[in-house]
C-alpha positions in Angstrom: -27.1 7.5 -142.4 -23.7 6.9 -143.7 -22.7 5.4 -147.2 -20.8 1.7 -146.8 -18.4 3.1 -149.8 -17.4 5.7 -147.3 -17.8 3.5 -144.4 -15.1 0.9 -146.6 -13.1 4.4 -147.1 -12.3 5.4 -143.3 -11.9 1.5 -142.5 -9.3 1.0 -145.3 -7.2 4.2 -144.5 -7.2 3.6 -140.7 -5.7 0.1 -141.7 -2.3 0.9 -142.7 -1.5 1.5 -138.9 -2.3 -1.9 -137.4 0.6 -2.8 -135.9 2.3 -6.2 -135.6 1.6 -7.0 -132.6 -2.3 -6.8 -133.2 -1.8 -8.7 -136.6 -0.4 -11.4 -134.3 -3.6 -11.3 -131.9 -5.7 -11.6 -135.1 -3.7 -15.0 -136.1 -3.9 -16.4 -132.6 -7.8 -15.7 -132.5 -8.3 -17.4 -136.0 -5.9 -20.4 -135.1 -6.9 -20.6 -131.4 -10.3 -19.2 -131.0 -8.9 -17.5 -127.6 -8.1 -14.6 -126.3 -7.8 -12.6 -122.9 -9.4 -9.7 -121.8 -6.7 -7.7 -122.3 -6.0 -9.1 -126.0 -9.9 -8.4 -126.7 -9.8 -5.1 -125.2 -6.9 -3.9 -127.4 -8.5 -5.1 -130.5 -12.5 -3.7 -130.0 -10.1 -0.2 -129.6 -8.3 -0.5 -132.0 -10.0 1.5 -136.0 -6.5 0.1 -137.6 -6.9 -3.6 -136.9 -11.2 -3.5 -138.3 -10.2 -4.3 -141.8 -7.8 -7.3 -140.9 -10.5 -8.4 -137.9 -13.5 -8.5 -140.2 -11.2 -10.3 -143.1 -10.3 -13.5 -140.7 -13.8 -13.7 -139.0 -14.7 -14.1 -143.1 -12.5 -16.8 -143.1 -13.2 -18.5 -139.8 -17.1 -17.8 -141.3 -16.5 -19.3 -144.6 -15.1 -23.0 -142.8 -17.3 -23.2 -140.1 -20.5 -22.7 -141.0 -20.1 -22.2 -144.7 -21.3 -19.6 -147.3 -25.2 -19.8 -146.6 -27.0 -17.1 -145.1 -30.3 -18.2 -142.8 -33.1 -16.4 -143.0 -35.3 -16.0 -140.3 -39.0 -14.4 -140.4 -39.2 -12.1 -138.5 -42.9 -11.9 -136.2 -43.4 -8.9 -134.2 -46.6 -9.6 -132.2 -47.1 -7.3 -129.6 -45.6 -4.0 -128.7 -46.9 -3.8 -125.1 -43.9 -4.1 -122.2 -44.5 -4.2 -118.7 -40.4 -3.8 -118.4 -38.9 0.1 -118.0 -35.6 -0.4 -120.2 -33.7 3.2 -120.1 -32.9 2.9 -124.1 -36.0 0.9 -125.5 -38.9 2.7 -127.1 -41.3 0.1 -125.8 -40.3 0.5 -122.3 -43.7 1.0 -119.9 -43.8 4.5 -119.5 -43.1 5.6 -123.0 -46.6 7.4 -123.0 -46.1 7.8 -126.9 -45.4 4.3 -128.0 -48.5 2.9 -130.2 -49.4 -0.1 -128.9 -50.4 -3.0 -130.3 -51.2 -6.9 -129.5 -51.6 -9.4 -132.6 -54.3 -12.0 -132.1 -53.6 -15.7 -132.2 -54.8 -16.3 -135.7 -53.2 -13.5 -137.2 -49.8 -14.9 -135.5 -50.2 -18.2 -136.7 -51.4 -16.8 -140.5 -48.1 -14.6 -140.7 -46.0 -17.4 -139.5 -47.7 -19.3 -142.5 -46.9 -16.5 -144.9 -43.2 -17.1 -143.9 -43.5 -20.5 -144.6 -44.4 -19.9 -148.1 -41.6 -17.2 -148.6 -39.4 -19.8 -147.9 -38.1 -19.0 -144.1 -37.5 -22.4 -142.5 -37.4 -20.3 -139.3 -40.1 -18.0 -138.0 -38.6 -15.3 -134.7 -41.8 -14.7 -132.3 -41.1 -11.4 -131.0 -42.6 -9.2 -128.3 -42.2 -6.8 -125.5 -42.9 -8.8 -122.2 -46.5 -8.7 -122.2 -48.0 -11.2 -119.9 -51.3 -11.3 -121.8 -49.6 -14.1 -124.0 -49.2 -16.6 -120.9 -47.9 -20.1 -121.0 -51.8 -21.5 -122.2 -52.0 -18.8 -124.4 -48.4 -19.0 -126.4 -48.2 -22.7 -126.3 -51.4 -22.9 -127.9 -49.7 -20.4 -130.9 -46.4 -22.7 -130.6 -48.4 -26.1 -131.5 -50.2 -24.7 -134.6 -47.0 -22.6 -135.9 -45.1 -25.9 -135.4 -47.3 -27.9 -137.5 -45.8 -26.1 -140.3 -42.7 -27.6 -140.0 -40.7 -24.4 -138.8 -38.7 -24.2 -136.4 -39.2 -21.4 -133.9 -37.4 -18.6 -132.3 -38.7 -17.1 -129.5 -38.1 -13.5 -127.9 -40.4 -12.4 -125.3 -38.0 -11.7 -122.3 -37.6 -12.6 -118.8 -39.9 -16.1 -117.7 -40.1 -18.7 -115.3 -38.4 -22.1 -115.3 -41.7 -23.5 -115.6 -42.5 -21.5 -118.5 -39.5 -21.8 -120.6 -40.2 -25.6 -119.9 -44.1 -25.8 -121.3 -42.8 -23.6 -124.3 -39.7 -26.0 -125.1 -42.2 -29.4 -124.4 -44.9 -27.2 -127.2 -41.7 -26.9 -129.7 -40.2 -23.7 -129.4 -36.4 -24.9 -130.6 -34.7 -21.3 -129.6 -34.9 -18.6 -127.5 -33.0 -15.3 -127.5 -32.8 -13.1 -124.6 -30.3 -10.6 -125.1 -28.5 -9.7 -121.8 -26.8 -6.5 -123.6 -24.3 -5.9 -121.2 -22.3 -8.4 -118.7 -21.6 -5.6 -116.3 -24.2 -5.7 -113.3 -23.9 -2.2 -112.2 -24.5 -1.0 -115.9 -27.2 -3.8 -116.6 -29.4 -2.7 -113.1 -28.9 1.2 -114.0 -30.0 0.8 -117.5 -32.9 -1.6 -116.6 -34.6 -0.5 -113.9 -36.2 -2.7 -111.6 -34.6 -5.7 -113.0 -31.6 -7.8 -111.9 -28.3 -9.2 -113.7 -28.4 -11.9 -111.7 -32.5 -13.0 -112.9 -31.0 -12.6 -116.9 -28.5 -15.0 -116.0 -30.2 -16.9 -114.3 -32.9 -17.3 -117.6 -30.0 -17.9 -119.9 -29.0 -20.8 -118.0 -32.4 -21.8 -117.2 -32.7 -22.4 -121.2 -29.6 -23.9 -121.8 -30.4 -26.5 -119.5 -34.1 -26.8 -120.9 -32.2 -27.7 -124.5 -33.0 -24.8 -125.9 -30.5 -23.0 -128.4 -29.7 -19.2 -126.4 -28.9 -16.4 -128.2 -28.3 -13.1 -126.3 -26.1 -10.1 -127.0 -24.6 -7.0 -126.6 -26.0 -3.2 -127.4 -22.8 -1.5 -127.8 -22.4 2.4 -126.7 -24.8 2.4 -123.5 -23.9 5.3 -121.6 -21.7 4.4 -118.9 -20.1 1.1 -121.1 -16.6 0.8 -121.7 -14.2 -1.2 -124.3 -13.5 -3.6 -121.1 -16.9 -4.1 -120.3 -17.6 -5.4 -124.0 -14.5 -7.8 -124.1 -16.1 -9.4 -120.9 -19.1 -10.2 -122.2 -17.4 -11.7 -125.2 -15.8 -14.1 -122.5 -19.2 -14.2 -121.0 -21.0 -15.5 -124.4 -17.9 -17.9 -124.8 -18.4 -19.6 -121.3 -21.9 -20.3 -121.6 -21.2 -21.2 -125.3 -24.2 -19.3 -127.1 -25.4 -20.2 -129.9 -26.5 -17.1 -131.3 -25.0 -13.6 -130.6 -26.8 -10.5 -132.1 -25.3 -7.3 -131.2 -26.3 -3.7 -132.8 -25.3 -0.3 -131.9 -27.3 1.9 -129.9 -29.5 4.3 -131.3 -30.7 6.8 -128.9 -34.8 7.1 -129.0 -36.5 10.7 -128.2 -38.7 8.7 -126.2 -36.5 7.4 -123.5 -34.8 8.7 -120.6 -31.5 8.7 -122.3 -32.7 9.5 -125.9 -29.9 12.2 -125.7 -26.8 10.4 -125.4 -24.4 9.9 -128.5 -25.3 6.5 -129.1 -23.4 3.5 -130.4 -20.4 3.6 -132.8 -20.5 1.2 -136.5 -17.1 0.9 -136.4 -16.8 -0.8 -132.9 -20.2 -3.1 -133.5 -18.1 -4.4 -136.6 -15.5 -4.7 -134.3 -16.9 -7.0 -131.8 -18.9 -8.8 -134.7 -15.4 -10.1 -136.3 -14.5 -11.3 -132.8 -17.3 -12.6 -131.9 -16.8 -14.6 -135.3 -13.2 -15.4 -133.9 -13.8 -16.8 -130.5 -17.2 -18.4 -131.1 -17.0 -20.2 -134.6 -19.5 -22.4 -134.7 -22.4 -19.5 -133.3 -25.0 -18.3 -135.3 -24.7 -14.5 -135.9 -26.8 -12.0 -137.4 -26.2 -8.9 -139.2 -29.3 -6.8 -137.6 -31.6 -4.4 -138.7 -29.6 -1.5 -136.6 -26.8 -1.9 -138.3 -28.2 -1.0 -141.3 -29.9 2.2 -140.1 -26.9 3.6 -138.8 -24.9 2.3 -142.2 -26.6 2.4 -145.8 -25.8 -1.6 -146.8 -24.6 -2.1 -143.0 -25.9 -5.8 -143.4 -23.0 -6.8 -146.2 -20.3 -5.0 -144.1 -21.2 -7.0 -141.3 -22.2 -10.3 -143.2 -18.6 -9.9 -144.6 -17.0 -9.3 -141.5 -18.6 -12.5 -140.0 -22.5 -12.9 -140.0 -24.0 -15.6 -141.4 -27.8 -15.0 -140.5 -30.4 -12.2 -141.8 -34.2 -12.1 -139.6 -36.2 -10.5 -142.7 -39.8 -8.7 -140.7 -42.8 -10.9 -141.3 -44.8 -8.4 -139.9 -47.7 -6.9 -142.3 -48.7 -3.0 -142.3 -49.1 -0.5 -139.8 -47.5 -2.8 -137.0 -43.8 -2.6 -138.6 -43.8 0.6 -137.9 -45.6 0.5 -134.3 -43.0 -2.0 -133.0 -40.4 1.2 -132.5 -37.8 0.4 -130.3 -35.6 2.9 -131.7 -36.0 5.7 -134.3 -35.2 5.6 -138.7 -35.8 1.7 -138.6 -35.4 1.1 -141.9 -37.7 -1.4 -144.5 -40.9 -0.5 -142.6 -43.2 0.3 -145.5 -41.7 -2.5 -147.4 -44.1 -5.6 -147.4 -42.7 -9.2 -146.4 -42.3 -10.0 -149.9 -40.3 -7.0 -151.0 -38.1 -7.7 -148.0 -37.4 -11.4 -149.1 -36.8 -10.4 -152.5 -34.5 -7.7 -151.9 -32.6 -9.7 -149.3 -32.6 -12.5 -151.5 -31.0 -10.7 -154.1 -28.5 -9.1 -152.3 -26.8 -12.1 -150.8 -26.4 -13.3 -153.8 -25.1 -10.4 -155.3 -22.2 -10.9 -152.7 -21.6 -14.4 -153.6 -23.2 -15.9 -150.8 -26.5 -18.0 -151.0 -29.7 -18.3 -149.1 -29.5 -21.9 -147.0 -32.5 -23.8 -146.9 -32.1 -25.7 -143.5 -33.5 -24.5 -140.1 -29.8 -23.1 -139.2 -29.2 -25.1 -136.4 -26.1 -24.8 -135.0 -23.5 -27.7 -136.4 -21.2 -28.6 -132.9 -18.1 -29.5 -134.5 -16.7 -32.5 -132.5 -12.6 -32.9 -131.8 -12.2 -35.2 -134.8 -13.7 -32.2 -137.1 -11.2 -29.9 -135.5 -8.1 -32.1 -135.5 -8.6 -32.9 -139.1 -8.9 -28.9 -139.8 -5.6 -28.0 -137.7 -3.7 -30.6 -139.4 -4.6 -29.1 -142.7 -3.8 -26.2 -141.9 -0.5 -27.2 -140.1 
């Protein structure tokens, strides 16, 4: 793991050759909140213009959705998969993954723990295990939801019908990361599945009035910088509502558990654009980030992140749900994380919201006012 001082060090002296040119790309992305590919492509590439990237996604931050960081509760409930994911330690065949299923009670008990740590938001997260069917997780849904939380769900690839019963039992969002645009790339590094199935589940939801997130795992084998700047134009079509992206971290496990894995540098990278060219998205400085970066979450909460998901999960199980190697915090108990987290926002000057973070659409009399102040 790398220090942030020294992280802050090769960022800072890599800045001094940003070139014009790129400054101006960074001003039209703050101003306009567009660029092309080839704009996009030049600036994920480019290690001189990090420092001025991650300064005006701050900015673009800071007026559109403010200085609060959301904290969501993170629920890990079941480690079994039935997918085959090339990278992910949970994939089917990983003989040496623990395993694990939470009951219903003991979901519904953590999600009341959360409560009472003061998450207004509670993530239900899970490989795709079909034990939990539609019966099953609405029944979970309906009891969490009596808490007055709102709820995040991540449990892959479902049916219309599904995502329907789970919406009509309260579920608010759902994130379903794609992690790469690129079909060829998506159908090699997820065998047995289909790009066009994930897109057709992210647009399932968004009709079904849920909020999407999905995302990018940056430094598959195979991906390039072009690939990435699609799916940026990808996310900004469909108009997500949350992005989380993380590097890659190769797991022994997996079929490709010796590649390099993903870079910091470039996940900042695409962070502070993401930041650019979706303002009013909710994006979260993940747990990877910090495993491949000691205090990764500040870099990337200061280079445009504005939501933390905190693990819920009690004992053993944090350590169980191992998608990748060195995940860090999983000895610490829920309260220790809440703490900790709590104290480090506001250590940066930032503050924990107390709302359910939903996303705040900013109509064209919000944005006129704001370009005729800055005018």
């Amino acid at each position: 793991m790398q220090s942030a001082k020294r992280i802050e060090q090769e960022a800072r002296a890599k800045a001094g050759n940003v070139s014009d040119e790129e400054l101006a790309l960074i001003r039209k992305a703050e101003e306009t909140h567009r660029l092309s590919e080839a704009e996009l492509t030049q600036l994920l590439g480019s290690d001189a213009a990090e420092e001025a990237l991650a300064a005006a996604a701050d900015r673009v931050r800071h007026r559109y959705v403010g200085d609060g960081v959301h904290l969501r509760g993170l629920i890990e409930f079941s480690s079994i998969c039935r997918q085959n994911c090339m990278y992910c330690g949970l994939r089917r065949d990983n003989k040496k993954a623990e395993r694990y299923r939470l009951d219903a009670d003991t979901i519904v008990e953590l999600a009341r723990k959360a409560k009472g740590y003061g998450y207004p938001t509670v993530v239900l997260q899970s490989g795709e295990d079909l034990f939990f069917d539609t019966d099953r997780l609405c029944a979970v849904i309906r009891r969490i939801k009596a808490f007055d939380l709102a709820i995040t769900l991540s449990i892959g690839e479902r049916s219309r019908e599904e995502y329907a019963a789970f919406r009509e039992a309260g579920a608010d969002r759902y994130l379903l990361r794609i992690e790469t645009t690129d079909e060829p790339l998506y159908e090699r590094m997820d065998p047995g599945m289909s790009w066009s199935n994930r897109d057709r589940c992210l647009r399932d939801l968004r009709e079904l009035g849920y909020e999407v997130g999905t995302g990018t795992l940056v430094g598959l084998p195979g991906q390039t910088i072009p690939m990435i700047a699609r799916d940026i134009l990808y996310y900004q079509k469909m108009d997500a509502d949350m992005i989380g992206v993380g590097p890659f971290i190769p797991n022994p496990d997996t079929p490709i558990g010796g590649e390099p894995g993903g870079d910091f540098h470039l996940t900042r990278r695409l962070v502070s654009l993401l930041r650019l060219l979706l303002p009013e998205a909710n994006i979260p400085a993940t747990t990877a980030m910090e495993t491949m970066v000691a205090m990764g979450r500040e870099i990337v909460l200061s280079s445009g992140a504005n939501v933390v998901m905190p693990n819920v999960t009690e004992g053993d199980y944090r350590r169980k749900y191992a998608l990748y190697p060195g995940k860090i915090c999983v000895a610490d108990t829920p309260a220790d994380c809440r703490h900790c987290m709590g104290g480090r926002i506001a250590a940066m000057g930032r503050f924990v919201a107390e709302d359910k973070g939903f996303r705040h659409h900013r109509g064209a009399a919000e944005r006129n006012i704001e370009e005729g102040a800055r005018a």
